[in-house]
N, C-alpha and C positions, 0 to 999 in steps of 0.2 A: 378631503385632500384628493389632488388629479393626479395621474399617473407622472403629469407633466412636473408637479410641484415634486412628486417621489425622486424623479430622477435627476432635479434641481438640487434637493436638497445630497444623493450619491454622490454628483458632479463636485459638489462644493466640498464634501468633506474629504472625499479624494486630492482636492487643490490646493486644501489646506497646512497641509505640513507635508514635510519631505518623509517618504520611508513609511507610509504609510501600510499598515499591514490591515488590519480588523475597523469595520465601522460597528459600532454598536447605538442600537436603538431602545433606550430602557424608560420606565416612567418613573417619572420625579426629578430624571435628570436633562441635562441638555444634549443635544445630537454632541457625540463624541467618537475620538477616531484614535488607534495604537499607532502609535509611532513611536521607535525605539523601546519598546516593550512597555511605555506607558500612555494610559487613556487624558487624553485632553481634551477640551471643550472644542467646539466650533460654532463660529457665529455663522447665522443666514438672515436672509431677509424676506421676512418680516423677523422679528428678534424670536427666537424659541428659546426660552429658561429653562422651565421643568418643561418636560413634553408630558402629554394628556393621555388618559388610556384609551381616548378615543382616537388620538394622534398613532399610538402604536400600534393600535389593532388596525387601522386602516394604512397602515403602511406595510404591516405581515400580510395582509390579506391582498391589499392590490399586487405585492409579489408573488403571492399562493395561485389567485387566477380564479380559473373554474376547475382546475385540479382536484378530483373530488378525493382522489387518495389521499394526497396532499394534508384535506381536511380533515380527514374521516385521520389519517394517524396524531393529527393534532388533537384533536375533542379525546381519544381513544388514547394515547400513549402520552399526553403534553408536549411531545416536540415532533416535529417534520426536518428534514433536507431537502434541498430543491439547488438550483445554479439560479443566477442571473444574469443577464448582458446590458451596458449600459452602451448601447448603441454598438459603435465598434471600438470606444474608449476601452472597456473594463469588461471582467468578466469575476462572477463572486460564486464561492459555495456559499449557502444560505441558513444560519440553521432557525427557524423560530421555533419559539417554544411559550411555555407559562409558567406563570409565579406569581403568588397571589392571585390568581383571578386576573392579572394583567398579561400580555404580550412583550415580550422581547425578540426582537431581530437580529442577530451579528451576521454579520456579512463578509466573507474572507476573503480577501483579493486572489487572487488568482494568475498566475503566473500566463502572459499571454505568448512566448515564448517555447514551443514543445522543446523539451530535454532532447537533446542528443546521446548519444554512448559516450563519444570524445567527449563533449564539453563536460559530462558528469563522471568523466575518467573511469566508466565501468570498466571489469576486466574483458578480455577477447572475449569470453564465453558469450558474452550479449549477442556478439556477431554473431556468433553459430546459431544462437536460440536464433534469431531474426531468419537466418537462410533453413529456418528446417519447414519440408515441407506438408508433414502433417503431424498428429500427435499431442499430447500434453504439455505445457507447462504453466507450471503454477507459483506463483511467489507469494511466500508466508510470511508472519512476521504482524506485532500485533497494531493496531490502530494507530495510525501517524509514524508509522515507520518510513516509508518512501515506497512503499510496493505500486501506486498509483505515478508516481515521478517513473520507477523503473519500468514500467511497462509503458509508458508513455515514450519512452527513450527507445524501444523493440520495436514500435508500431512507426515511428520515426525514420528509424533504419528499412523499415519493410517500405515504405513511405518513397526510400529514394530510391534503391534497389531494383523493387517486384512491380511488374505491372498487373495486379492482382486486386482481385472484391474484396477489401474489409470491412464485415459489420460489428460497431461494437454496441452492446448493452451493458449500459453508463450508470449510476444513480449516487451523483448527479455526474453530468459530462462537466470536467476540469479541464483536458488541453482540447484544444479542437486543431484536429490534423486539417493540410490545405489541402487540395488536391494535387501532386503531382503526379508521379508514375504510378502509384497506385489509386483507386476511386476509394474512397473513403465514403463510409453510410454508419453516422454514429447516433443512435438512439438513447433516448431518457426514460429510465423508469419513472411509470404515471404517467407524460407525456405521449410517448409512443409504444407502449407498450406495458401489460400490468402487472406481468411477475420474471422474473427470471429464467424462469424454466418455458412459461410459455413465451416469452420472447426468443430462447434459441430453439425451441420447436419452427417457429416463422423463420428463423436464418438459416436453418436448413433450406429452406424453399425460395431463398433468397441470393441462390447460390454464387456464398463468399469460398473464399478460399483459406481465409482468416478471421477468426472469431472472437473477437476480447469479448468474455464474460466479469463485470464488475467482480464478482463474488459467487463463491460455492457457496447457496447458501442451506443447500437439504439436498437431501437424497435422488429428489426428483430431477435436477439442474446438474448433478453429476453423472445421472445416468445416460440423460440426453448428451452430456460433454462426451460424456466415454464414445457414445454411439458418432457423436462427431468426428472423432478423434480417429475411432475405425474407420470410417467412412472420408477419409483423405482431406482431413480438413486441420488446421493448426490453428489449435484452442488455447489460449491463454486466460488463466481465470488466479484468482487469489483465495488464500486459507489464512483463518486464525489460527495457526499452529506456528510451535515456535522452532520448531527443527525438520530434517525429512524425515528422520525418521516419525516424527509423531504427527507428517503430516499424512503418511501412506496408512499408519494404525487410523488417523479420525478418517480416512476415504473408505477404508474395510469395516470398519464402524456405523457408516454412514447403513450399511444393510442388512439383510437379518444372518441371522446364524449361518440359516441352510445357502443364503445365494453369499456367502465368504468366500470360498473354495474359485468360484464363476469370477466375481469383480479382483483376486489376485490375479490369476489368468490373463483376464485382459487390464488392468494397469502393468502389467509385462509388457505387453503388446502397444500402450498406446504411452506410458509414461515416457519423454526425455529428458527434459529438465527441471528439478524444485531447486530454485532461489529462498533463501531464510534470512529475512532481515532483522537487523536491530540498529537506530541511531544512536549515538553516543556523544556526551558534549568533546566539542574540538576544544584543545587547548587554543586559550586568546579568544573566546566563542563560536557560538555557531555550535553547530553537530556534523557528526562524519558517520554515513554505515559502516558496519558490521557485515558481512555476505559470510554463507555458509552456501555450497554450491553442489545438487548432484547433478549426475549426468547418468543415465542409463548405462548400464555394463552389464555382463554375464555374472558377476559376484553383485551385483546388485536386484538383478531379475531374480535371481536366487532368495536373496533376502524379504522380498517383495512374497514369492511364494511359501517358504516355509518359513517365514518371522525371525527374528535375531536370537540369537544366543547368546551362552560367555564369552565365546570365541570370535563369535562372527559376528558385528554389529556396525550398523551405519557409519558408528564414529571412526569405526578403523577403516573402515575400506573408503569415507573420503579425507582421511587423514595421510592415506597411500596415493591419492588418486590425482595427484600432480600431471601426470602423463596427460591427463583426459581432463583438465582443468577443473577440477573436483578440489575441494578444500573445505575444511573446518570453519566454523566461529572463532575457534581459539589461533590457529591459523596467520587468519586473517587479522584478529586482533593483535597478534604479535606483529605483524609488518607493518601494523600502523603506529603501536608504540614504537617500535623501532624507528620509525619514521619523525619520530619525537610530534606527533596530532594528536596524542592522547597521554594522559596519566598510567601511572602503576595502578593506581586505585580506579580508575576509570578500565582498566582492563581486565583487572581483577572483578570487578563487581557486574562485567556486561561477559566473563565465559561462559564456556559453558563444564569441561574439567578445571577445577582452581589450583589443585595440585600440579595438575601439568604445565596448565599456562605459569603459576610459578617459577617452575622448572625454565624453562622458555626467556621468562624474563630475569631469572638469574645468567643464564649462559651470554644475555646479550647484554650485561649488565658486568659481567666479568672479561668479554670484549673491549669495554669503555675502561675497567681498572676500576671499575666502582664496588662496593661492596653489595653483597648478595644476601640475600633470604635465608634464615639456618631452617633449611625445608623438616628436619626432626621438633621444631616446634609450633607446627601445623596441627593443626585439633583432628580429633581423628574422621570428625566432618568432613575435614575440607581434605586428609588422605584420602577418603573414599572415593574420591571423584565423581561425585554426585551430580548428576547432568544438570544445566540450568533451568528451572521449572519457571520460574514467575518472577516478575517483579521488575522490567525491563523496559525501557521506553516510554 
C-alpha cells in the first residue's frame, strides 16, 4: 500500500456517511467508519471485505513514519498515540495498537474549529485565566473530560487579545491555533521533541511568554513549570486529579519529604488557577461539564501551606468564594439541574458532598411545589459527606 492509496482510502470513509466521528481499521473486517455511535462498512475501490494483517500493519505503520518513539512504545507497551492531517481536509488523533499478533488503527476526527470561551459558554473566569500574565494553571479532571477543548478555548482567547510567543508541548496536537495577534509555535511529542520536561527546558530558551504543557507528567516537568512560572512566564498544563484540593496534595507528593516545606512556598507564589472537570450526560444527549474553580486568595495560600483541616478546607473556602469566581462541583452541578440539562440521579452520582447537593436539590425542588427527599433517610454514607473519589467520566 502507498501513502496515496492510505489517504484514498481516509478521504473516502470520511465521504461516506454523514456525522462521521471514529474510522476504524481492524483485520477480518472491512474499512468501517462511526456514525451516530454505530460502526458501518464502507466500500472503496478496489473492493476490501476482510482487510489483511498485511493490509493493517502497513497502514499503522505508513501513519507511524520513522517515529522511532512511536515504535519503540508500540513493540514495548501494544499501543501508540500520534495525530494525523489529511491534507487540509481533516485532522485525526490516532491510536494503533495490537491484538492478536495483528494491528489496529482508530482514527478520531478532530474538530478543526478551535473552541472559543463564548461559543463553549465557559464562565468569566476563562477570561481572567487568558489575561493573567505569569504563573500556574492547571485543569484536572480525568481522561476524556474536556480539559484539552478548555485549554484550547484560553489559548484562543490569548490568540485574539496578546501579541505574544506561545509554545505549546502537544502529544498529540488536536486544535491548531492560526496565527493571529499572537505567533503560535506548537510542538509534538516524538516529533519535535522527546520528553516533556526536556521539551520545556528548550521553551525556556525559546522565549514564549506562554507555555501549554500537554501533561504534568513527573516531578521533573513540574519542577521546570514551577521555575517557568517564577520566572514570568504563564504555564498551563493538566493533572489527573479529581478536585484542587487533591490536585495541590499530588504536586506536594510529586517530592521528597525534606524539599515539602520549599515546593508549598512556591505553589504560593506561582499557583492562580485549578479548573476540575467532570462530563456528564445532557438530558436528550450529548454531555455537559461539571467546573469546580479555584482562584488564588490569602485563605487559600494558607491552605496550600499548612494543609486542610476540620475547619478549613478547600471545599468551604470555594464554596464561599463567589466574590472571586470560585465554586464547587456541587455548586455548579446545582445550576445545571436547575437549568433542567441534567437528571437528579445524574447529579447525585457526579457530586462530590451527596448530602448536600441533596439538600440543594430539595430547596429547588420545593421552589417548583414538587416533593422533596426525606434527607433522615440517607445512609449514614451518604450523611458523611464523603468527597467524590472515583468513578466519574
Amino acid at each position: 500500500m502507498k501513502r496515496t492509496e492510505i489517504d484514498y482510502w481516509i478521504a473516502t470513509m470520511l465521504e461516506s456517511h454523514s456525522n462521521v466521528s471514529d474510522l476504524n481499521i481492524t483485520v477480518g473486517k472491512s474499512l468501517q467508519v462511526e456514525s451516530a455511535g454505530i460502526l458501518v462498512p464502507v466500500e472503496v475501490e478496489p473492493p476490501v471485505k476482510e482487510l489483511t494483517p498485511f493490509q493493517t500493519e502497513t497502514f499503522a505503520l505508513n501513519l507511524i513514519g520513522k517515529n522511532q518513539r512511536l515504535l519503540k512504545d508500540l513493540v514495548e507497551k501494544g499501543s501508540c498515540d500520534l495525530s494525523y492531517a489529511l491534507s487540509d481536509k481533516a485532522r485525526f488523533r490516532v491510536n494503533v495498537f495490537t491484538q492478536k499478533g495483528y494491528f489496529t488503527t482508530v482514527l478520531r476526527k478532530l474538530e478543526t474549529t478551535v473552541p472559543s470561551i463564548e461559543s463553549m459558554k465557559f464562565p468569566e473566569a476563562f477570561g481572567m485565566m487568558a489575561a493573567e500574565l505569569n504563573g500556574l494553571v492547571l485543569f484536572t479532571g480525568a481522561t476524556g473530560t474536556g480539559k484539552t477543548t478548555s485549554l484550547a478555548a484560553l489559548l484562543n482567547r490569548v490568540n485574539q487579545e496578546r501579541a505574544v510567543h506561545v509554545v505549546t508541548l502537544e502529544d498529540p496536537i488536536e486544535y491548531v491555533h492560526a496565527q493571529r495577534k499572537a505567533t503560535f509555535n506548537q510542538r509534538e511529542l516524538g516529533n519535535d521533541f522527546e520528553t516533556f520536561a526536556g521539551g520545556m527546558r528548550a521553551a525556556l530558551r525559546q522565549a514564549p511568554k506562554v507555555i501549554l504543557v500537554g501533561e504534568m507528567r513527573d516531578r521533573e516537568t513540574m519542577e521546570i513549570a514551577l521555575t517557568a512560572a517564577e520566572t514570568g512566564h504563564l504555564v498551563l498544563s493538566t493533572l489527573h486529579t479529581i478536585d484542587a484540593g487533591q490536585t495541590m496534595n499530588r504536586i506536594i507528593s510529586m517530592f521528597d519529604q525534606e524539599e515539602q516545606a520549599q515546593i508549598r512556598n512556591r505553589l504560593v507564589d506561582t499557583i492562580r488557577w485549578v479548573v476540575s472537570q467532570r462530563l456528564m450526560p445532557r438530558v436528550g444527549g450529548g454531555r455537559i461539564p461539571a467546573m469546580e474553580i479555584l482562584r488564588t486568595s490569602l485563605r487559600v495560600k494558607d491552605l496550600i501551606l499548612n494543609g486542610e483541616t476540620e475547619d478549613k478546607t478547600y471545599y468551604s473556602i470555594l464554596s464561599q468564594g463567589a466574590a472571586l469566581h470560585m465554586r464547587t462541583f456541587d455548586q455548579h452541578i446545582l445550576d445545571i439541574y436547575e437549568q433542567g440539562l441534567i437528571t437528579e440521579e445524574t447529579a447525585i452520582i457526579y457530586c462530590s458532598q451527596r448530602a448536600e447537593l441533596k439538600r440543594g436539590i430539595d430547596r429547588i425542588k420545593s421552589e417548583r411545589g414538587e416533593s422533596t427527599t426525606n434527607l433522615t433517610s440517607l445512609s449514614m454514607e451518604e450523611q458523611e459527606d464523603d468527597r467524590f473519589a472515583s468513578g466519574y467520566g
